[in-house]
PASEBA-1860 file (N, C-alpha, C; in nm, 3 decimals):
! residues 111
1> XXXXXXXX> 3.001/-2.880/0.686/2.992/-2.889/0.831/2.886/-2.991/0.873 ~ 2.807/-3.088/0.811/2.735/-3.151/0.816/2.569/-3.145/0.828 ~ 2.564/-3.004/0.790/2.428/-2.933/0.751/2.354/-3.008/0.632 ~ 2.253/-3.052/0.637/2.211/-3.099/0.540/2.071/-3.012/0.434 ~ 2.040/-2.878/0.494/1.946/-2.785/0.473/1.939/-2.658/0.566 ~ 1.949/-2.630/0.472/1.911/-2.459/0.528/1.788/-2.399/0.589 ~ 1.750/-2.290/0.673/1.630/-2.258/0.646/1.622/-2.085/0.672 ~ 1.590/-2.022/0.566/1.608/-1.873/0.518/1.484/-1.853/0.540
9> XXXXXXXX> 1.522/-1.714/0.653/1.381/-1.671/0.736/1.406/-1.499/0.693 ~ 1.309/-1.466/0.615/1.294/-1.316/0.569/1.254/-1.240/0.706 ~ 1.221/-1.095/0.653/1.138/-1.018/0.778/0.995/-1.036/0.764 ~ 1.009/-1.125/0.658/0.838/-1.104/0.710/0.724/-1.239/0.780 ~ 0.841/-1.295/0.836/0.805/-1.390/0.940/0.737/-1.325/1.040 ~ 0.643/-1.421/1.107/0.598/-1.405/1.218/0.650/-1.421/1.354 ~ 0.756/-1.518/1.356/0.848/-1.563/1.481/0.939/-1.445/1.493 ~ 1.072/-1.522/1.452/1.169/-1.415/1.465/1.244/-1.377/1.356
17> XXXXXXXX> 1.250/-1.250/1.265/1.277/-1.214/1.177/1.449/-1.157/1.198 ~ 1.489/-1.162/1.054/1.578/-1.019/1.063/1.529/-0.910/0.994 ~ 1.640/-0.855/0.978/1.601/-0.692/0.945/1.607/-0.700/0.738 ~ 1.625/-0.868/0.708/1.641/-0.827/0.580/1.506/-0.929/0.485 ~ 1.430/-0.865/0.392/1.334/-0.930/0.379/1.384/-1.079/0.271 ~ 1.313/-1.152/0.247/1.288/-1.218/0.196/1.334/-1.271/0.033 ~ 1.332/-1.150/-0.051/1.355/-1.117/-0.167/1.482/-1.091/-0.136 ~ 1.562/-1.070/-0.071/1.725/-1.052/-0.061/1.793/-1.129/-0.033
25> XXXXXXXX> 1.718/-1.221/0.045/1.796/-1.332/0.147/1.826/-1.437/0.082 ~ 1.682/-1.510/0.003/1.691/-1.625/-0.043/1.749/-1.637/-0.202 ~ 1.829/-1.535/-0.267/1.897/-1.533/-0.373/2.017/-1.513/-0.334 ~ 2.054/-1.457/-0.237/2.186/-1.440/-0.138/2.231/-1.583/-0.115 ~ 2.149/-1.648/-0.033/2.144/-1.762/-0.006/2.197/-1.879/-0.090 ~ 2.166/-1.852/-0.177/2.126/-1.935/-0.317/2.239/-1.956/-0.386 ~ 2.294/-1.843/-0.359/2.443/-1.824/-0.440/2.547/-1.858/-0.368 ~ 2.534/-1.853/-0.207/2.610/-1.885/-0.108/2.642/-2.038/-0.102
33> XXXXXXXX> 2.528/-2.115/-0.100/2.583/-2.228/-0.055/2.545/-2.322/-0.155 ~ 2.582/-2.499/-0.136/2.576/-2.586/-0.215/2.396/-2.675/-0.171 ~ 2.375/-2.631/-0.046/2.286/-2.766/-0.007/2.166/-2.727/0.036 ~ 2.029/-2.741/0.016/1.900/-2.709/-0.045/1.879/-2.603/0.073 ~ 1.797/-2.500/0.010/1.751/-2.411/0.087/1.582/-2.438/0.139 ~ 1.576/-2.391/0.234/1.408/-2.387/0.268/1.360/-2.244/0.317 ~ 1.271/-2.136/0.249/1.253/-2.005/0.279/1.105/-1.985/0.394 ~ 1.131/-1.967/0.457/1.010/-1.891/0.509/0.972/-1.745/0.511
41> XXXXXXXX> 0.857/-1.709/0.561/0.846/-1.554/0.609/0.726/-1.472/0.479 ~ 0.627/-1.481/0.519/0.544/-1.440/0.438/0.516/-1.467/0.295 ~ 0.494/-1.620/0.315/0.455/-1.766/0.207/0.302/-1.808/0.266 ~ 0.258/-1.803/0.213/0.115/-1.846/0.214/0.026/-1.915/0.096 ~ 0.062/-1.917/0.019/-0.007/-1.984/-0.103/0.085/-2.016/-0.229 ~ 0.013/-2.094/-0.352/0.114/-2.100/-0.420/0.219/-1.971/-0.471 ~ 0.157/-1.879/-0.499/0.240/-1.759/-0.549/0.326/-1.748/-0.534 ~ 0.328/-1.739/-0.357/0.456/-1.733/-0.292/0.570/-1.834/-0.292
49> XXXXXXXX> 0.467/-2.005/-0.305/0.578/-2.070/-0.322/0.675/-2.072/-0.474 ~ 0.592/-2.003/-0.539/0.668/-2.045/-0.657/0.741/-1.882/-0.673 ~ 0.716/-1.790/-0.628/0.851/-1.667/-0.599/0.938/-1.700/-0.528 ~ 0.955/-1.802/-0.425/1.064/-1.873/-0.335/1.149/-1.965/-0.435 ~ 1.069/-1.973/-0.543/1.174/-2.114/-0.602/1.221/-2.052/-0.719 ~ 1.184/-1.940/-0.746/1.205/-1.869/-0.858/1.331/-1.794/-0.795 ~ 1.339/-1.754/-0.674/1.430/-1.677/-0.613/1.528/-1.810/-0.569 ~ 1.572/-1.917/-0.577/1.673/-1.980/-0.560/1.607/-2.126/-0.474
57> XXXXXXXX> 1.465/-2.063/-0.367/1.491/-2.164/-0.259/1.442/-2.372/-0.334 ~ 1.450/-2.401/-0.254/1.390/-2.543/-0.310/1.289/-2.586/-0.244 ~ 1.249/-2.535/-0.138/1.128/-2.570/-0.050/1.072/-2.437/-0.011 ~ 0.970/-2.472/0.070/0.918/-2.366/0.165/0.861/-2.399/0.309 ~ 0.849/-2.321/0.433/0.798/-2.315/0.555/0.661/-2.261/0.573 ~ 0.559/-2.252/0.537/0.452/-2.201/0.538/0.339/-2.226/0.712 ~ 0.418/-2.117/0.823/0.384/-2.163/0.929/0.229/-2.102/0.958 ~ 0.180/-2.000/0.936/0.090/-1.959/0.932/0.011/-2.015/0.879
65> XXXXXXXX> -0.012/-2.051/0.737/-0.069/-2.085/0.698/-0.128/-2.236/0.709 ~ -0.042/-2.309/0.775/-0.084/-2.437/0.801/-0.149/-2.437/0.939 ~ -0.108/-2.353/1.005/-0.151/-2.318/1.165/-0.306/-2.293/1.170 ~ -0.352/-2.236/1.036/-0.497/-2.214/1.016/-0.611/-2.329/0.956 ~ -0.521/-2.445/0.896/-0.532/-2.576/0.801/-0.649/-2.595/0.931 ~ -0.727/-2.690/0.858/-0.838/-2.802/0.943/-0.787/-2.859/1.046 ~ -0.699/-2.932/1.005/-0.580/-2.968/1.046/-0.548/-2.992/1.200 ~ -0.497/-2.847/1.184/-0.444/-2.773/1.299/-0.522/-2.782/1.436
73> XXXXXXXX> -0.430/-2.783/1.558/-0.482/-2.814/1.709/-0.492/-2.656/1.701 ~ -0.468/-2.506/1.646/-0.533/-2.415/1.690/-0.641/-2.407/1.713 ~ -0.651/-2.327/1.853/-0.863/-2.280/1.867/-0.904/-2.215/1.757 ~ -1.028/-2.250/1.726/-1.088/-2.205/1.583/-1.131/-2.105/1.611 ~ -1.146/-2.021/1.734/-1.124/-1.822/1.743/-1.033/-1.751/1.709 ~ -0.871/-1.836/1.742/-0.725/-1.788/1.660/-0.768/-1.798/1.535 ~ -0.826/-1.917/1.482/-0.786/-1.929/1.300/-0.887/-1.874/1.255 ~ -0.954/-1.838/1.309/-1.102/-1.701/1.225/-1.029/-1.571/1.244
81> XXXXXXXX> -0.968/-1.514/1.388/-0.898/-1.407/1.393/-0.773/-1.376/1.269 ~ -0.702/-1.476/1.259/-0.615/-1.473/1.189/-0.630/-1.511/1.015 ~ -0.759/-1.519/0.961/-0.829/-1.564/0.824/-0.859/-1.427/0.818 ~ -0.927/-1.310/0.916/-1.019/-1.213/0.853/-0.882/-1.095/0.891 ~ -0.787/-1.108/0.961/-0.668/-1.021/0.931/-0.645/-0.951/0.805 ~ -0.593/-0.841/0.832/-0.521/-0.821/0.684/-0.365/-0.801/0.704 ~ -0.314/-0.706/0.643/-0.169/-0.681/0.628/-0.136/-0.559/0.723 ~ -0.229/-0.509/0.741/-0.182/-0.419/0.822/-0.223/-0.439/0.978
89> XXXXXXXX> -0.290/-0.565/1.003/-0.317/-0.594/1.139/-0.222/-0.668/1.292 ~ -0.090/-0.646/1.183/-0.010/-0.671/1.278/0.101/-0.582/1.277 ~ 0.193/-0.611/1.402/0.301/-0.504/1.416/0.455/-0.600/1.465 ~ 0.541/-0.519/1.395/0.675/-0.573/1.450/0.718/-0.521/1.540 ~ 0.748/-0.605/1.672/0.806/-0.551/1.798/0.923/-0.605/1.762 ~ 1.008/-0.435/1.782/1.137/-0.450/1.762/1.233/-0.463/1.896 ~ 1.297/-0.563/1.916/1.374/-0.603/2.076/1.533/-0.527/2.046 ~ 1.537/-0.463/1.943/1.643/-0.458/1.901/1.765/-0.569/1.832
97> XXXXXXXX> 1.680/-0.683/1.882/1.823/-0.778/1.835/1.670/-0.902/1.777 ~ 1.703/-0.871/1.587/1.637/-0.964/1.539/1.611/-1.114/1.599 ~ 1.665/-1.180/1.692/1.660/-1.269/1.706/1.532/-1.293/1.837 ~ 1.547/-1.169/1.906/1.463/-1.153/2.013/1.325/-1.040/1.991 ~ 1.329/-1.046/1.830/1.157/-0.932/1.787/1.066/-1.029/1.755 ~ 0.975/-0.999/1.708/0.851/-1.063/1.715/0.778/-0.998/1.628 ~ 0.633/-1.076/1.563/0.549/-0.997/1.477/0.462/-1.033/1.629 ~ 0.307/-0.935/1.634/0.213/-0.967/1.686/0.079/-0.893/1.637
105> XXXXXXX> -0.025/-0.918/1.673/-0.155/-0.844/1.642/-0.120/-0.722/1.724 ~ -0.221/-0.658/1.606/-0.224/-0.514/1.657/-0.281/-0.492/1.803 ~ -0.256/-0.476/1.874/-0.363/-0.417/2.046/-0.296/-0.298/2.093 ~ -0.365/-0.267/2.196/-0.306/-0.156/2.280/-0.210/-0.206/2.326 ~ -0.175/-0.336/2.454/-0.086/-0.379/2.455/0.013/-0.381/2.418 ~ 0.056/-0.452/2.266/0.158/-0.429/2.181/0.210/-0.312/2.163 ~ 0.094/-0.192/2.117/0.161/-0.081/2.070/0.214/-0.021/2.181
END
């Protein structure tokens, strides 16, 4: 169809996830089609990239993690907030329709 790359987004993205993680998708994926995959969704360092390529993909999306890079036009209060995070400091707001959920920090708000 003139796709030239894929891009396989687990649940454990921060944008917009589905309901299926990561480890399912991008070997699914893998087997599905002919033309390079790119995985995102809770990739952050090498480890991860090399469980993405081990699991089929050929690249990776690492949005977080570059969002925190020197780099980056984020305010350096986001990228300290988001360095001393852990795993349990955020929450999935579920919209019901993966396309419209979201990860966010934990607050009253959110919850």
């Amino acid at each position: 169809m003139g796709v030239d790359a894929i891009n396989v987004v687990g649940y454990e993205a921060a944008g917009h996830p589905t309901y299926v993680t990561s480890m399912v998708l991008i070997p699914l994926a893998a087997k599905s089609v002919k033309i390079p995959i790119i995985a995102s969704g809770g990739i952050s360092n090498g480890r991860g990239l090399t469980a993405a390529l081990a699991l089929g993909a050929d690249g990776v999306i690492m949005g977080t993690r570059f969002a925190v890079s020197k780099e980056s036009l984020l305010h350096d209060k986001w990228k300290q907030r988001i360095l001393k995070a852990s795993e349990q400091d955020t929450l999935y707001l579920d919209a019901g329709d993966p396309t419209a959920s979201m990860r966010a920090f934990k607050t009253k708000r959110a919850e």
